[in-house]
N, C-alpha and C positions, 0 to 999 in steps of 0.2 A: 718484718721479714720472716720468711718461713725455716721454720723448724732451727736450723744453723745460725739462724741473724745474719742469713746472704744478704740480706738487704734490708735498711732497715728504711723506711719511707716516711716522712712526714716528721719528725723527731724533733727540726727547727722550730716547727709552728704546734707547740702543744695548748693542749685546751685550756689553759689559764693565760694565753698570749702575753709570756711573759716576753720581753724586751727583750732579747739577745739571751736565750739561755746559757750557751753555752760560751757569748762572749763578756757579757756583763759580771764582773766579780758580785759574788756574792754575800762577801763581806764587808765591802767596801765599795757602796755604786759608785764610788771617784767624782773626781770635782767637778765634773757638770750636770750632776743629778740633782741629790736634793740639796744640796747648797747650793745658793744663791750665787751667782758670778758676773761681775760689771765688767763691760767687754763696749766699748766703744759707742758708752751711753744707754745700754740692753743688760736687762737682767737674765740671768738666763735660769729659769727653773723649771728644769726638763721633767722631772720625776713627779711633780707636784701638780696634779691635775685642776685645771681651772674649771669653775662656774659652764656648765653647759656641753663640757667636754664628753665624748662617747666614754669614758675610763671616769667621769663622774658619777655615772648611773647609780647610784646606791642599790638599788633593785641589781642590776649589773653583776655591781660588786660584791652582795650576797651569794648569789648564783653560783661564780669564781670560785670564790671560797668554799661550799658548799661542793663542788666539782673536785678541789681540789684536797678535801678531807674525804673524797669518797662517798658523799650523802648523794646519793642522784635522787632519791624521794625530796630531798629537802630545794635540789636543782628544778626538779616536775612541781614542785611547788612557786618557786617564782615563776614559773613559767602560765602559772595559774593568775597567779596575782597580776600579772600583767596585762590577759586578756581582762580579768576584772574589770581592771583600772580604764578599761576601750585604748590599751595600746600594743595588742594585738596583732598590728600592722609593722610596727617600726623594726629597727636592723638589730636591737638587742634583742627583741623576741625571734626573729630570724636565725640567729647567729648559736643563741643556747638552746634554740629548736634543734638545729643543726648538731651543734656538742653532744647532747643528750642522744640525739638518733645514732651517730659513730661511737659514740662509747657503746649502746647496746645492739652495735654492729649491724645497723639497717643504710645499709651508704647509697642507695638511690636514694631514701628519704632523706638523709644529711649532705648528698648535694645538692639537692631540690631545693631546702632549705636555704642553705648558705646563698648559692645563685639568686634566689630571691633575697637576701639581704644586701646582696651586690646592688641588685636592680633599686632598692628604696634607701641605698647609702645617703646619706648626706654628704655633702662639699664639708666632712670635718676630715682633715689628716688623720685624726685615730681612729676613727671609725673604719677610714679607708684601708689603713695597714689592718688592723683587724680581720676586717673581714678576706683581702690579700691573704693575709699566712694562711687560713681555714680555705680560701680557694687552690692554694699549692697543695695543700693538705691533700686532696681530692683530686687535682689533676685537670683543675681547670685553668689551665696556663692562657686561654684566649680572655677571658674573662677579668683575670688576674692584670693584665697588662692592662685592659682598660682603665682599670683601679687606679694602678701605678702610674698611667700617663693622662690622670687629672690633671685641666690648670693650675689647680688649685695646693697640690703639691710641690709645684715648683715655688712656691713663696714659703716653704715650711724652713722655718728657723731653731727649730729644737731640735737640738743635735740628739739627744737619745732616739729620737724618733725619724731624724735622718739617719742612724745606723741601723733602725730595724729596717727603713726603708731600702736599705745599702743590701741586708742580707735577703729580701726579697727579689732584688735583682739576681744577685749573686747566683739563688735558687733556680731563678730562670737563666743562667749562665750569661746573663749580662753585667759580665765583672767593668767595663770600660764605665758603666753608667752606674753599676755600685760606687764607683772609686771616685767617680765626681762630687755625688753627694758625700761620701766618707771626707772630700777635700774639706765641701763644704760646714761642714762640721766643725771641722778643723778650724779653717778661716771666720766660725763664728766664737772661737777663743777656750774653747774643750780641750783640753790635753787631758785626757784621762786615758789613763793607762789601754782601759777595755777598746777605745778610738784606736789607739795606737798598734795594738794587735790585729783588728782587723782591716788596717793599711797594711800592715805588714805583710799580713795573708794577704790583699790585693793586688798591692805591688809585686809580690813573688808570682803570684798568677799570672799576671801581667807582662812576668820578663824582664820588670826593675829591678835586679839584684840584689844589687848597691844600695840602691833608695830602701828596700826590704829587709837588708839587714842591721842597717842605720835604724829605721822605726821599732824591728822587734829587741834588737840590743839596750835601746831606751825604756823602753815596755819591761822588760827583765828588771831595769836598772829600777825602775821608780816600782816593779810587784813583785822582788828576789823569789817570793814562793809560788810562782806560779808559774809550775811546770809546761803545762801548754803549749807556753812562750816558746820555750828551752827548746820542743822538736822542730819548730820550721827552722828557727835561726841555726841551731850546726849542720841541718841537710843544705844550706843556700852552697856552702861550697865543704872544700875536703879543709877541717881544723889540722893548723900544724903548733909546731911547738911555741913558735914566737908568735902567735894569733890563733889564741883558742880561747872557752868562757868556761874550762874545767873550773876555776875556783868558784866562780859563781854558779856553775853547776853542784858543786861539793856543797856550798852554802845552803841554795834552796831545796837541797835532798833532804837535809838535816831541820829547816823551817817549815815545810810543808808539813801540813798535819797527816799522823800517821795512817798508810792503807788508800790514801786518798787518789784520784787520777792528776792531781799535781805530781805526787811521790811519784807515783808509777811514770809518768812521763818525763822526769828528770833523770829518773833510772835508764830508759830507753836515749837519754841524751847523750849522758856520760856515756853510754856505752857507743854511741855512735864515734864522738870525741874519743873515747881511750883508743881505740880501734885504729881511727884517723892516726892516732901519733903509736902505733903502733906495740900497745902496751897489751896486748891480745887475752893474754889471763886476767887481769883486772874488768876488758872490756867483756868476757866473757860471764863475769859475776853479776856484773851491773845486769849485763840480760836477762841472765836467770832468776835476777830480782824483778823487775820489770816485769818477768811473764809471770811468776809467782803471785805477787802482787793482786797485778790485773785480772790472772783469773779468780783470783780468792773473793775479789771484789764484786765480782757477775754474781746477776742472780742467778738462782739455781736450774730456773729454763733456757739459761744462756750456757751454762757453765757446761749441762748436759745434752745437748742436743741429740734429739732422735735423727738416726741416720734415715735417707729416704728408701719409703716404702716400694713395694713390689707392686703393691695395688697404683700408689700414684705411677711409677713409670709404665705399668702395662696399660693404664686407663687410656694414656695417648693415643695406642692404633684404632682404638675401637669409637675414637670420634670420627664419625663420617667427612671425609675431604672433598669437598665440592672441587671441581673444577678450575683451573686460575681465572679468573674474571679480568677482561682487559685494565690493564693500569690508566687508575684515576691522573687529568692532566696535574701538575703540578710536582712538586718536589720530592722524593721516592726515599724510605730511609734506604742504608747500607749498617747492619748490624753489626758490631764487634765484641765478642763474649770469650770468656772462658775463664781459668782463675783468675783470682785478684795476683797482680804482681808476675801475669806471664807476658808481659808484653804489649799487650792489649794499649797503652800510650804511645807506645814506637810505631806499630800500625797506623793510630789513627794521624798520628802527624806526617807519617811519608803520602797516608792517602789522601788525608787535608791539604797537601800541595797541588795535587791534581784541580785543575782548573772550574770546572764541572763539581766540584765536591766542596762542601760546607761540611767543618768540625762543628757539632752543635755541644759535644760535651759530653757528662756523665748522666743521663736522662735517667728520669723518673718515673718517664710517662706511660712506659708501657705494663709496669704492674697497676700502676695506677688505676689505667681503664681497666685493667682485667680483677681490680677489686670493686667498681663499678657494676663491668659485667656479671659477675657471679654473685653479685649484691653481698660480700663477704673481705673484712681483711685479712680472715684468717685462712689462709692458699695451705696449710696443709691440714686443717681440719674438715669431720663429716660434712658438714654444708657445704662445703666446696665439692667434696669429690662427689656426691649424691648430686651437685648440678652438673659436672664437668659433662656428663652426658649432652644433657640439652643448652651448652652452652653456645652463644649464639656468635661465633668466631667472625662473623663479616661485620658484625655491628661492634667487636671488639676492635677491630684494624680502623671502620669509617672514623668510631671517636680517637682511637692513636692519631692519626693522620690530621683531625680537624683541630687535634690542639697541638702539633708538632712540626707541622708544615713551615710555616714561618721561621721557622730554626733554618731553613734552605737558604733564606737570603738572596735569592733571585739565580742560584744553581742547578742543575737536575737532581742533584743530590744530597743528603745529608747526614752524618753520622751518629749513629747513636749507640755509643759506645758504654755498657752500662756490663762488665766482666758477668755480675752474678745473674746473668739472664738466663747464661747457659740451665739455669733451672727450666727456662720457660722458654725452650728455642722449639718445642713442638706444637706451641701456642700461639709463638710468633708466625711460624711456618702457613699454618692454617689460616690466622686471622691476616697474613701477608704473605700472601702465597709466589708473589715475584720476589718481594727484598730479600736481597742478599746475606747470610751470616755468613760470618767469618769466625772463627775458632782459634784463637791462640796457641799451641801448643807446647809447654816446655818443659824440660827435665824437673821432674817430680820433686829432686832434692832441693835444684836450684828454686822452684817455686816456692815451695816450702817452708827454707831456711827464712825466702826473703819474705814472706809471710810472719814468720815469729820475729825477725827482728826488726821489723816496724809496728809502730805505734798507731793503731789504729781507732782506740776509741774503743766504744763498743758493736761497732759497726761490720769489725769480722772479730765476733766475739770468741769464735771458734779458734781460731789461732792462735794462743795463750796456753795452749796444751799438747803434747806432739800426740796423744791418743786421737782426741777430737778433734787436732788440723791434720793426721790420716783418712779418718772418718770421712771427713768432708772432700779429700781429696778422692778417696775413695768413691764415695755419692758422685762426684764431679767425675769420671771417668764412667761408671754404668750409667750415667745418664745420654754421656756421651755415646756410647757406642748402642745404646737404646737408640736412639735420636738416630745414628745412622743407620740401622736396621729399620725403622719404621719410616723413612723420609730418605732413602737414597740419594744424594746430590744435591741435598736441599743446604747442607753446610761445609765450607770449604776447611778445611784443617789448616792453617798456617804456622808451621814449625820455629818459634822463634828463632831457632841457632841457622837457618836457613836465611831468614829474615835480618839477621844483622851480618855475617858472612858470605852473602852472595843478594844484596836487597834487590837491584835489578830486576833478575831470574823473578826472587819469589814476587816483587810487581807486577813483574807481564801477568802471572797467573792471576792471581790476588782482582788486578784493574780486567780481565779477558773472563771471570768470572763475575764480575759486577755489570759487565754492559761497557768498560770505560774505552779509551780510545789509549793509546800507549802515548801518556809523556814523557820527556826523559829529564833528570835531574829530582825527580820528587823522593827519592832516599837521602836528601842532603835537610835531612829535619834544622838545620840552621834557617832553612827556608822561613819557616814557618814563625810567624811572630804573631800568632793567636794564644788569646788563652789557656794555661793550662791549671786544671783546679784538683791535682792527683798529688801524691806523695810521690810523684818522679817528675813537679813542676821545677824544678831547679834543673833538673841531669837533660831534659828536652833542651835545655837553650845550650848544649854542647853540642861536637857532634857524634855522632854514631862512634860506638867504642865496643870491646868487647871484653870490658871487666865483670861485666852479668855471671860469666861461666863459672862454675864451679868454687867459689864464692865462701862455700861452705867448708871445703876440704880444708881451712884452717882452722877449724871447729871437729874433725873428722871423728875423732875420739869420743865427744861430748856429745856428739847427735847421732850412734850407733844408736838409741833408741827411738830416736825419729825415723832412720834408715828401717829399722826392723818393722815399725808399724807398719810403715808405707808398704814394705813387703807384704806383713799380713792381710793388707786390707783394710787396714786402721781400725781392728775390733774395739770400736766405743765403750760397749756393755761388757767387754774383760777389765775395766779398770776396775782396781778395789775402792770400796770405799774410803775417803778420807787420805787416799793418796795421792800427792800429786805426779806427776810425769814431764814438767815442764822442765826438765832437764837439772842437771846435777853439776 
């Protein structure tokens, strides 16, 4: 993601394909890995690569390794030995041709690659997820699916490798057919903790509740230290006093190794749980530990992030705007941006009722292609801005559309709902000069606050610090009213507190700007029993409520310094050294 960590792309499927990074414990692969397990006549040894297997490649395996210590001379070297040997052709030479060209940031060459290892895969299951993750990586989601709906995967029995194959779905926001295989796993006699979690997360997606809180309270119960756990299971409902997991939250604060994202996310539990039972000062420490923490733990290009430049936002008008070209037949996005946490869920579920319109989810696709097109990951570095001139905006939108279509589902429409786009809504504009965006809009505090007190990973790394979640709020506002100066009427502002206080009104506008025809009942998000994979998949399956407001004013004292920034501007570069500001 650029400059902020708005977005951080591809982080599932990293270059040493490891197994579920961030679901797989890592100190403990759990019992259906590399132990041995008898299961109704079947051994199961997932972790333990057989005779023949693409993960037995020795050559392979060096490579990996060699990737993974940083030697890319010693990676260009297998990559040698391999053509030596007249194998040259096959899907490992494909695949670390591919690694090698994205780590030295040539991504037409490292799609080129990778697609050609698609095309010479073999009928082996790990060949297939393999080369899968490195095709999400890149944004070749039609391609990807092929992979994935090989015959030959439906006979796959190794439950490790039906949970990579589960998070490949997932990736492609096909949670119904993640959660089959995740069963399947299951019913091959895996109860590992790491299964468990990611049913948990399925089921919660999915709208199972019950079934989701039952899996990840087991999951807690059989790995106490792993935090993780701890934030889906107290968001599933409000903890009270006679049903809450404070001890086992107190437990795995104190067992998690110290500074770790276990710690930090048991910090953001308890705090959600003190909160819930109304212990407000206590719940107030926990956070400030939690953000302390978290940020202290970022690296140093995450912890600091450059505010966006004058040069990227003025670059936009001076790209020449062709004319709108008649719309291609077939399924059209409908965009939804703006911060993380303004909303941006609540829309897409009132507009996902509309009959005509497919939720596709939190998409990937459109920096994707535009890291493609500008043949660079890196969207706030020289390379990038020295192409943004001659970038070729119609060939940006043809590849959007030919790998995201299918997300429409036999609709006119479909949504692609991705908050931190707002970076790139002058790219979108261009490269889809009819789709619709839509802009979230909401009170800066309420955004904000609910920004710092969830748990997000490093995914809004920014928001761990009230200077540099100003900052960014800051950037996300001149971006915006750049966007509307250069592109008059190209984006619609949708006011949240409009949007849940009067939903109706803001639909007429909202569906009479998209093209749509007026249905009535689609503000009744009860409606809607699709997918949801956002940290407000739980609060979707109520209905419409208006506890969002001000949220904050029980904290009012404690976030005068958050209030103040947002005032300033969020000056990033007035922080001292060595200080932090993540609240007191």
């Amino acid at each position: 993601m650029a400059g902020c960590t708005l977005q951080r792309f591809g982080d599932d499927d990293g270059p040493r394909f490891r197994l579920l990074r961030l679901q797989l414990w890592a100190a403990d692969p759990g019992k259906c890995s590399r132990r041995s397990r008898h299961h109704r006549g079947a051994t199961l040894m997932a972790a333990v690569p057989a005779v023949g297997r693409f993960d037995s490649d020795l050559l392979w395996q060096k490579a990996q390794a060699a990737l993974a210590r940083g030697q890319l001379q010693e990676a260009r070297q297998v990559l040698t030995a391999y053509k030596a040997l007249g194998r040259g052709g096959g899907i490992h030479v494909h695949l670390l041709a591919g690694q090698i060209a994205l780590i030295e940031d040539r991504v037409r060459d490292g799609d080129r690659d990778v697609l050609d290892g698609a095309r010479v895969s073999p009928d082996d299951p790990q060949a297939l997820a393999a080369v899968t993750g490195m095709l999400l990586q890149l944004g070749e989601n039609v391609a990807a699916l092929e992979c994935l709906d090989r015959p030959i995967l439906a006979g796959c029995e190794d439950p490790l490798l039906l949970m990579q194959l589960a998070a490949h779905r997932r990736r492609l926001q096909q949670h119904a057919e993640g959660l089959v295989l995740l069963d399947k796993a299951k019913s091959l006699g895996c109860d590992d903790a790491a299964l468990r979690y990611m049913r948990g997360e399925a089921l919660l997606h999915s709208g199972r509740l019950e079934e989701a809180e039952a899996e990840l309270a087991s999951c807690l119960a059989d790995a106490p230290e792993r935090g993780r756990v701890a934030v889906p299971l107290v968001g599933l409902r409000r903890q009270t006093p006679g049903r809450n997991y404070l001890a086992a939250l107190d437990a795995g604060t104190r067992m998690a190794p110290p500074g770790t994202s276990d710690q930090v996310a048991f910090e953001f539990a308890r705090y959600k749980t003190l909160e819930d039972l109304g212990r407000d000062d206590e719940a107030w420490q926990a956070l400030v530990r939690g953000n302390q923490l978290m940020h202290a733990r970022l690296p140093e290009r995450l912890r600091r992030p450059q505010p966006l430049s004058d040069r990227f936002l003025e670059a936009w008008p001076a790209v020449g705007r062709d004319p709108a070209p008649a719309a291609e037949p077939g399924p059209q996005p409908i965009f939804i941006i703006g911060m993380p946490r303004s909303g941006t869920t609540l829309l897409e579920r009132m507009l996902g009722n509309h009959s005509q319109v497919a939720a596709a989810g939190e998409l990937m696709d459109f920096v994707l292609q535009l890291h493609w097109t500008a043949d660079t990951r890196n969207l706030t570095g020289q390379a990038f801005m020295s192409r943004l001139p001659g970038l070729d905006h119609g060939e940006l939108g043809r590849r959007y559309l030919a790998q995201t279509r299918w997300y429409g589902r036999g609709k006119a429409f479909f949504i692609d709902k991705q908050p931190p786009n707002w970076m790139w809504a002058a790219a979108i504009h261009r490269a889809l000069p009819r789709a619709p965006i839509l802009n979230l809009v909401r009170d800066p505090m309420d955004v904000c606050f609910s920004h710092w007190r969830t748990y997000f990973g490093e995914s809004c790394a920014y928001s761990y610090d009230f200077q540099t979640l100003a900052g960014v709020y800051h950037d996300y506002r001149r971006a915006m009213a750049q966007w509307h100066r250069s592109m008059p009427g190209a984006i619609l502002d949708v006011p949240y507190e409009q949007l849940v206080h009067d939903p109706d009104a803001t639909l007429r506008k909202v569906f009479d700007f998209c093209g749509l025809a007026w249905e009535p009942g689609c503000a009744d998000i009860t409606r809607n029993a699709a997918p949801s994979a956002t940290p407000s998949a739980a609060q979707v399956r109520s209905s419409l409520h208006t506890r969002g407001f001000g949220e904050w004013r029980r904290y009012e004292s404690q976030l005068q310094s958050l209030a103040d920034a947002i005032a300033a501007g969020g000056e990033i570069g007035s922080r001292n050294e060595g200080r932090s500001t993540s609240g007191s």
